[in-house]
C-alpha positions as CSV (number, residue, x, y, z in Angstrom):
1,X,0.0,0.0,0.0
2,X,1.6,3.7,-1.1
3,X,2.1,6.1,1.5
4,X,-0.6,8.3,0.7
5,X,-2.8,5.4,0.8
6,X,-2.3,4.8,4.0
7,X,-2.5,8.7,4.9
8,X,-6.3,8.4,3.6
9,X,-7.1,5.3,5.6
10,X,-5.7,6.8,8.8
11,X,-7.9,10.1,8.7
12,X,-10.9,8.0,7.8
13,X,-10.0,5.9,11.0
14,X,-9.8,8.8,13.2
15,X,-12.9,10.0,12.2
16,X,-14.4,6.7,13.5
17,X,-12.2,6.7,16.2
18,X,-13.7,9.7,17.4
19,X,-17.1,9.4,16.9
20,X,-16.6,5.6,18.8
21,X,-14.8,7.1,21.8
22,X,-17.5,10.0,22.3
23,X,-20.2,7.4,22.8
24,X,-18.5,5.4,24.6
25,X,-16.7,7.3,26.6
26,X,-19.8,10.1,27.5
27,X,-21.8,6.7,28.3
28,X,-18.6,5.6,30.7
29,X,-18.0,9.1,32.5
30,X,-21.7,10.0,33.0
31,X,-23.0,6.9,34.1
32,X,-21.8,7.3,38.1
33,X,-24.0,10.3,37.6
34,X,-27.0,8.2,36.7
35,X,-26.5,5.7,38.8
36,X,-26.4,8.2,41.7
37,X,-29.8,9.6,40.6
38,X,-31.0,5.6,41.1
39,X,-29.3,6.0,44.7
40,X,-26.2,4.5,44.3
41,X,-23.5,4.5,46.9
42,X,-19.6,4.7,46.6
43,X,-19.5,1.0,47.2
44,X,-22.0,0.6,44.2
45,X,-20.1,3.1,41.9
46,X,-16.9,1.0,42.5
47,X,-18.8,-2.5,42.1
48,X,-20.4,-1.1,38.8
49,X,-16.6,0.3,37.5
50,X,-15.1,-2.9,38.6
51,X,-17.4,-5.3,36.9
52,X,-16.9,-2.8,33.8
53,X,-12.9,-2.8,34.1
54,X,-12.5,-6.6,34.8
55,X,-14.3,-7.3,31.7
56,X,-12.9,-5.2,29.9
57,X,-9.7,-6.9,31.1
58,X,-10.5,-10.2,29.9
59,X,-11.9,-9.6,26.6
60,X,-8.8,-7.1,25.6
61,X,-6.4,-10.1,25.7
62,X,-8.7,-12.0,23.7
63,X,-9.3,-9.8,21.2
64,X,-5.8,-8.9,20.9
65,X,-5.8,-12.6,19.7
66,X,-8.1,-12.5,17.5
67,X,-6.9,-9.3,15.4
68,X,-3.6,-11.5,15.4
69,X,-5.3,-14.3,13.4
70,X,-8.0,-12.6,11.1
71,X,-8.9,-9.9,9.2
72,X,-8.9,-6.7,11.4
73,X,-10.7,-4.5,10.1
74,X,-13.8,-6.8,9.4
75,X,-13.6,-7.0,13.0
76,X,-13.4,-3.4,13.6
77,X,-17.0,-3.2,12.1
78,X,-18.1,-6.0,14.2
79,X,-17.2,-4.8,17.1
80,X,-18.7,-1.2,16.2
81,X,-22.0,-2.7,15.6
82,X,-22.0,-4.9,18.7
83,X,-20.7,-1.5,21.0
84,X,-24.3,0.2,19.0
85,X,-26.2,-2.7,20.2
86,X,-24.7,-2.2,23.3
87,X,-25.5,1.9,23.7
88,X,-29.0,1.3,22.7
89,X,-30.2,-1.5,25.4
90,X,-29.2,1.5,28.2
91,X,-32.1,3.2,27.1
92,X,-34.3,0.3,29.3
93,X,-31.9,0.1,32.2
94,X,-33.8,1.6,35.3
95,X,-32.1,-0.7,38.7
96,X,-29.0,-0.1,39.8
97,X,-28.4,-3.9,39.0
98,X,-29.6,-3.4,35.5
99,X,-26.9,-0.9,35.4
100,X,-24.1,-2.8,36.6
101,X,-24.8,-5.6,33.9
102,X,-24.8,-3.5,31.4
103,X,-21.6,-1.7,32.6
104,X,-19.7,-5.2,32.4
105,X,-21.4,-4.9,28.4
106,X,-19.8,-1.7,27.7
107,X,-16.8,-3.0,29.3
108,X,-16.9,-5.9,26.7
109,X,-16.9,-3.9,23.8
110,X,-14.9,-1.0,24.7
111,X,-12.3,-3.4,25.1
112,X,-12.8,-4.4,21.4
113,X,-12.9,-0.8,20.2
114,X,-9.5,0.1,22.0
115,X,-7.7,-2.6,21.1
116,X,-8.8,-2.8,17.3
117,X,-8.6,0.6,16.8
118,X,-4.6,0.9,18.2
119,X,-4.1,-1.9,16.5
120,X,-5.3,-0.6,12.9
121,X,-3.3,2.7,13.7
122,X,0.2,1.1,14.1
123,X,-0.6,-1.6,11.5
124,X,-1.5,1.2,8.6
125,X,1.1,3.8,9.9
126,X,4.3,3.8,8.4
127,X,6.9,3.0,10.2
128,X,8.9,6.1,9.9
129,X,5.4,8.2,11.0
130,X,4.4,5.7,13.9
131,X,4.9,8.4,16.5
132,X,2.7,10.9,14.7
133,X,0.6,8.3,13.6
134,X,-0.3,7.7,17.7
135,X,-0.4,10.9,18.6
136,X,-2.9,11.1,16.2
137,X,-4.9,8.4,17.3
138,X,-4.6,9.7,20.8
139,X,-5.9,12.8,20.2
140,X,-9.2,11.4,18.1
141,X,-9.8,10.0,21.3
142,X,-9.8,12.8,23.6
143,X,-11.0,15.1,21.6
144,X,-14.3,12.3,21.8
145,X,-13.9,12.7,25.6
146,X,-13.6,16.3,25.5
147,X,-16.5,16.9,23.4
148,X,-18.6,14.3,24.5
149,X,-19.0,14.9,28.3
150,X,-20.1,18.5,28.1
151,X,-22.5,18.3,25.6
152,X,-23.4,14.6,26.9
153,X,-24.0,17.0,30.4
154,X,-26.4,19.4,28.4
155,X,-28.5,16.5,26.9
156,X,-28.9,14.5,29.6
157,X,-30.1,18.1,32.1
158,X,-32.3,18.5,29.4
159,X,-33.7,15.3,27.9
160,X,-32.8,12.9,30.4
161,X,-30.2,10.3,30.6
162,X,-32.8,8.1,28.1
163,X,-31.8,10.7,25.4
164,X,-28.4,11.0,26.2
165,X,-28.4,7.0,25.3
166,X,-30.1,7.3,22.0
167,X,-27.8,10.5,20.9
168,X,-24.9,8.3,22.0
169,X,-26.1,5.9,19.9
170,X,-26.6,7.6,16.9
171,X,-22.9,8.2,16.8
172,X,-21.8,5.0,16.8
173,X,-24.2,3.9,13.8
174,X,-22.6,6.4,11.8
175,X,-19.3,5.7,12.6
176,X,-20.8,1.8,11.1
177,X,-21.3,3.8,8.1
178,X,-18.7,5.4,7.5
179,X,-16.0,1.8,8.3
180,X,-18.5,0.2,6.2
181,X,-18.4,2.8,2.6
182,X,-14.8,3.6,3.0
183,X,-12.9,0.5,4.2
184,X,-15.7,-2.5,3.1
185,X,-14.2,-3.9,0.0
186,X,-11.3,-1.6,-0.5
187,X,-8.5,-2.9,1.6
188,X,-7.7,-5.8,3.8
189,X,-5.2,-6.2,6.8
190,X,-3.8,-9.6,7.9
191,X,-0.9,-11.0,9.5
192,X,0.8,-14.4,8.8
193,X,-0.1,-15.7,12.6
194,X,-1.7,-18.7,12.2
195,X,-2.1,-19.9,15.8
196,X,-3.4,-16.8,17.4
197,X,-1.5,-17.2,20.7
198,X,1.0,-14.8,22.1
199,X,3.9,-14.6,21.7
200,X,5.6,-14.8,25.1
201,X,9.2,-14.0,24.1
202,X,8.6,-10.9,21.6
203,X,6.1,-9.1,24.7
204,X,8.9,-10.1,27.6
205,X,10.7,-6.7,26.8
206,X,7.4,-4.7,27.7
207,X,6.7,-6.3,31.0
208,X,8.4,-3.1,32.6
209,X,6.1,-1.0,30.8
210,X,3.4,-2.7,31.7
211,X,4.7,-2.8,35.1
212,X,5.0,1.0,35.0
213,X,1.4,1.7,33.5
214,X,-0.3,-0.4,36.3
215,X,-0.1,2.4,38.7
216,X,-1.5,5.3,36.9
217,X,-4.6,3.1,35.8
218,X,-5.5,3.0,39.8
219,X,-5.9,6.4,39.6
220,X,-7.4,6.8,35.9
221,X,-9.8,4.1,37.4
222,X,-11.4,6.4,40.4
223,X,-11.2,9.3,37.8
224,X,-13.7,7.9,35.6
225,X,-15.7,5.2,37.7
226,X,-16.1,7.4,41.1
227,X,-15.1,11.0,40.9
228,X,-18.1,11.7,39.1
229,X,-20.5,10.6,41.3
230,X,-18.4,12.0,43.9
231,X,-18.6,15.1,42.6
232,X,-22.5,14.9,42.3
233,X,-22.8,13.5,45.8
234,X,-20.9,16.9,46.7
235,X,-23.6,19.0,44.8
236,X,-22.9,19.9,41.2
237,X,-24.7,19.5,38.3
238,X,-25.0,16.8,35.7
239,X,-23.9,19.9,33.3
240,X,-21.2,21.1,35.6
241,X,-19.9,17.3,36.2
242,X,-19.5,17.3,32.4
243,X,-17.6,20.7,31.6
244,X,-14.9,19.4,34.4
245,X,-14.2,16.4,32.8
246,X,-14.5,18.2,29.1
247,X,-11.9,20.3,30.5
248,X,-10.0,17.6,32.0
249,X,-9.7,15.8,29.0
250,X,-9.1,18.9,26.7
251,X,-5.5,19.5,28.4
252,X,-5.4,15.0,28.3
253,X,-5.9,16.4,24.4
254,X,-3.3,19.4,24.2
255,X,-1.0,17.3,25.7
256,X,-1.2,14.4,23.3
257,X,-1.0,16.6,20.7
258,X,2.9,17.0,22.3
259,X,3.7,13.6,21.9
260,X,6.7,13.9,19.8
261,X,8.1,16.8,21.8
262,X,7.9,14.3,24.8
263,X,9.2,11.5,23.5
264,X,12.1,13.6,22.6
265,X,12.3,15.2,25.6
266,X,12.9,11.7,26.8
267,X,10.8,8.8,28.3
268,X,12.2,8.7,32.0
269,X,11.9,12.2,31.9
270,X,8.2,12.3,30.9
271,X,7.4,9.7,32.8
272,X,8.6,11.0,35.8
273,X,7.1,14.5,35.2
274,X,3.6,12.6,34.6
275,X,3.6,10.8,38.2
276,X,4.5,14.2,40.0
277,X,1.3,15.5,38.4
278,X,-0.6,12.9,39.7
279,X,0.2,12.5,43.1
280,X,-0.1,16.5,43.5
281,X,-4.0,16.0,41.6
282,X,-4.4,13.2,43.7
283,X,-3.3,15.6,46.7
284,X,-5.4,18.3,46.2
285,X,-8.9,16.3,45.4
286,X,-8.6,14.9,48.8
287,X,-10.8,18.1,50.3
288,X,-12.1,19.4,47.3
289,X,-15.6,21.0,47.0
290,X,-17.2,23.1,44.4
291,X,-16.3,23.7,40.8
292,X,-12.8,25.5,42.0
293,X,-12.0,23.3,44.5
294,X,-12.5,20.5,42.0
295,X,-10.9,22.3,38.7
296,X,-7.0,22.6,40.2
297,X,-6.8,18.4,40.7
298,X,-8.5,17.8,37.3
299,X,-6.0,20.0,35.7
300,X,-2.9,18.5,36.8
301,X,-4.6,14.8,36.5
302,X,-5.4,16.3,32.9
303,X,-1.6,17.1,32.1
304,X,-0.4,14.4,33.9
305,X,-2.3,11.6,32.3
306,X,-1.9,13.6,29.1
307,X,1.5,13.2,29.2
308,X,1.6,9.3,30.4
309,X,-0.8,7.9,28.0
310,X,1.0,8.7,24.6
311,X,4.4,8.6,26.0
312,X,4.0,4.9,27.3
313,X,2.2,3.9,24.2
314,X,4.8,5.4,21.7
315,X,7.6,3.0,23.8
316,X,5.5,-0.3,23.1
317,X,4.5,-0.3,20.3
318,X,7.9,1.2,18.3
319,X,9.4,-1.9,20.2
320,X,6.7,-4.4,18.7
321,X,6.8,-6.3,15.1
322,X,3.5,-6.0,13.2
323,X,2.9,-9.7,13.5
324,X,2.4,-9.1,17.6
325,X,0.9,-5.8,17.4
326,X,-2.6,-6.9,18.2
327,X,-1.2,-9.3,21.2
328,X,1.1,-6.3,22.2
329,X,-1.7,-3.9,22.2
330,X,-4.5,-6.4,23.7
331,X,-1.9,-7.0,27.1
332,X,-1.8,-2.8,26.8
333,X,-5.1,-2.4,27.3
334,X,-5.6,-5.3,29.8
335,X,-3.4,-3.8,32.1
336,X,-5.7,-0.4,31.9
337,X,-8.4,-2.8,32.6
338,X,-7.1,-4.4,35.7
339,X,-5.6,-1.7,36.8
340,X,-9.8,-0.2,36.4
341,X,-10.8,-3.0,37.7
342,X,-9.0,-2.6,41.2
343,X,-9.0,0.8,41.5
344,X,-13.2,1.2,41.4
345,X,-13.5,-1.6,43.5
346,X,-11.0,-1.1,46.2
347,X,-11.2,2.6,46.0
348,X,-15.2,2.7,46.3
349,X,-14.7,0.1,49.8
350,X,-12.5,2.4,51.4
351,X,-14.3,5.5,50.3
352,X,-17.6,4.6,52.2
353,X,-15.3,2.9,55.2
354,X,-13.0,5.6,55.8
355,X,-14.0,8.7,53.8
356,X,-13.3,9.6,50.4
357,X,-10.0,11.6,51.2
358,X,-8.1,8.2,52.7
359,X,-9.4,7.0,48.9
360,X,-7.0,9.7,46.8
361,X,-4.4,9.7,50.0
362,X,-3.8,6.2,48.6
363,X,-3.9,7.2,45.1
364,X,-0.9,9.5,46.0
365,X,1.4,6.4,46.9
366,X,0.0,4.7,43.9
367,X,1.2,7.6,41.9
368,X,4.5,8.0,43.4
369,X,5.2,4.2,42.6
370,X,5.6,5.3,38.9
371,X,8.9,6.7,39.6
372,X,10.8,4.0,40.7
373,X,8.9,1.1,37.9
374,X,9.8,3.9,34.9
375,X,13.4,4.0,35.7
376,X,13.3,0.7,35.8
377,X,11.6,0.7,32.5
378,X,14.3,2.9,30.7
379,X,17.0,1.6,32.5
380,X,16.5,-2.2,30.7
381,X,16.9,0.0,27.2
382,X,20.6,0.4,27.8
383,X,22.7,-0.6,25.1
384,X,19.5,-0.6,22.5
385,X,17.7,2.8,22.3
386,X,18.9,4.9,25.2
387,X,19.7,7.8,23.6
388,X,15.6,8.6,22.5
389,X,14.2,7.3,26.1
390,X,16.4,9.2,28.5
């Protein structure tokens, strides 16, 4: 395929990408607000997240198998249609246990959508663009969970959340649409896998990435399974709820668009930079109140995980072949989801034993244990590629 080929094909994906990661994403941030209009309590709220997180966990390593050993973007489609099928049955959910099914759903098939679409960004990119290429992809993304939240705020104030679902899902049908007219026929990726198991020995030089990312997705765990309903139980709006976290993840979104400057900058360095960030966010949302109190932490939690996600991301998969990249990417993803998985569910326990400030005290340490696991994680790079991760 020519190089502007491939150019095409990636803006056509990041248009998908971006109308996929609105819906889901709106459905995943403003559904602790929902479910604390049903009653829910912190304990709830982390039960839902975790049930969410730990599916999403599971399914990512299989489908990173699966885009090993078949066509991937046929199953790009699929998996966009299932994730519509999906946004449309929350429509009917009224219980909080209603809810949390269907959270372990959207875990499901968000875990398709992330790892399918990373994967089909790195397989199309060139090799010589693959930075760009992610920081591109990253930045469809947020700008999906910039956008969505706010306006997903406004709807939902005004319509209810039953019309916040069916907007939602309208964006995912056309994002069906548009995979199906402009990739459907026209182009084809496979790999020559043939077993579909992973390959142990080409992803034992990431386990110190992996290692290093577990941390941070503690925190990005309570960020988007609990602080929102936190922040409701506190007393704002659905629509104020919604313009923090748009503007939480618009700085998530200037920072990705830095991605090259980071990684040039160098990975210990950006790493470390992005797990001070966190701990002082993590800090400062131990008393917060009010839309100020709240809009410091998000801030730094915005430039910290802004910094983390593309940085981290860049080092994987620039040290993965193209036959792996789906296992590679489906282990990436697995982490965030077990990393999701305990955060919510721990975090929401303590919160409702001990108060929702021991919950982000914790978080601190948990963000402070980046340092040491991403020196670590540049350090085993000596002798191979030091001189662009230090």
């Amino acid at each position: 395929m020519e190089e502007g080929g491939r150019e095409g094909l990636l803006r056509v994906l990041y248009v998908t990408i971006f109308l996929n990661a609105t819906g889901l994403g709106t459905c995943t941030f403003l559904l602790p607000v929902f479910a604390e209009t049903l009653g829910a309590s912190y304990t709830d709220l982390g039960v839902m997240g975790a049930v969410g997180n730990i599916a999403y966990a599971v399914i990512t390593l299989a489908c990173g198998l699966l885009l090993d050993r078949y066509e991937r973007v046929r199953l790009y489609t699929v998996f966009t249609l299932a994730a519509g099928l999906t946004m449309t049955m929350f429509m009917f959910t009224s219980t909080i246990r209603q809810l949390t099914l269907m959270r372990g759903l959207l875990g499901v098939f968000s875990a398709t959508f992330w790892v399918s679409a990373s994967t089909l960004t790195a397989d199309i990119s060139p090799k010589a663009t693959l930075t760009q290429a992610m920081g591109r992809y990253n930045l469809a993304w947020i700008t999906g969970f910039t956008v969505g939240p706010l306006v997903g705020g406004v709807i939902s104030k005004s319509y209810g959340f039953r019309g916040l679902f069916a907007s939602l899902t309208s964006l995912l049908i056309l994002s069906l649409i548009i995979i199906s007219v402009r990739f459907g026929g026209k182009v084809e990726l496979r790999t020559e896998s043939k077993t579909g198991s992973i390959d142990l020995g080409s992803l034992r030089g990431l386990l110190l990435s992996y290692a290093t990312l577990l941390p941070f997705t503690l925190v990005l765990g309570i960020y988007m399974a609990i602080m929102p309903g936190h922040m409701s139980v506190v007393g704002l709006s659905s629509s104020l709820i919604g313009f923090l976290i748009t503007m939480t993840n618009g700085v998530r979104g200037l920072m990705f668009m830095c991605v090259g400057r980071f990684v040039a900058w160098g990975t210990r360095r950006s790493v470390f930079a992005a797990a001070v960030l966190l701990a002082a966010s993590m800090f400062l949302a131990r008393l917060a109140s009010g839309l100020m109190g709240f809009a410091l932490p998000l801030f730094l939690y915005g430039v910290g995980s802004g910094i983390m996600t593309p940085v981290i991301l860049d080092f994987i998969a620039k040290r993965t072949s193209k036959e792996a990249l789906g296992s590679a990417m489906g282990v990436h993803e697995g982490v965030y989801g077990v990393g999701m998985f305990i955060g919510p569910f721990a975090g929401g326990l303590i919160a409702d034993a001990y108060g929702a400030s021991t919950m982000y005290t914790l978080l601190v340490a948990a963000s402070l244990l980046i340092l040491p696991l991403g020196y670590l994680m540049t350090l085993s790079q000596r002798g191979g590629q030091e001189t662009s991760t230090l």
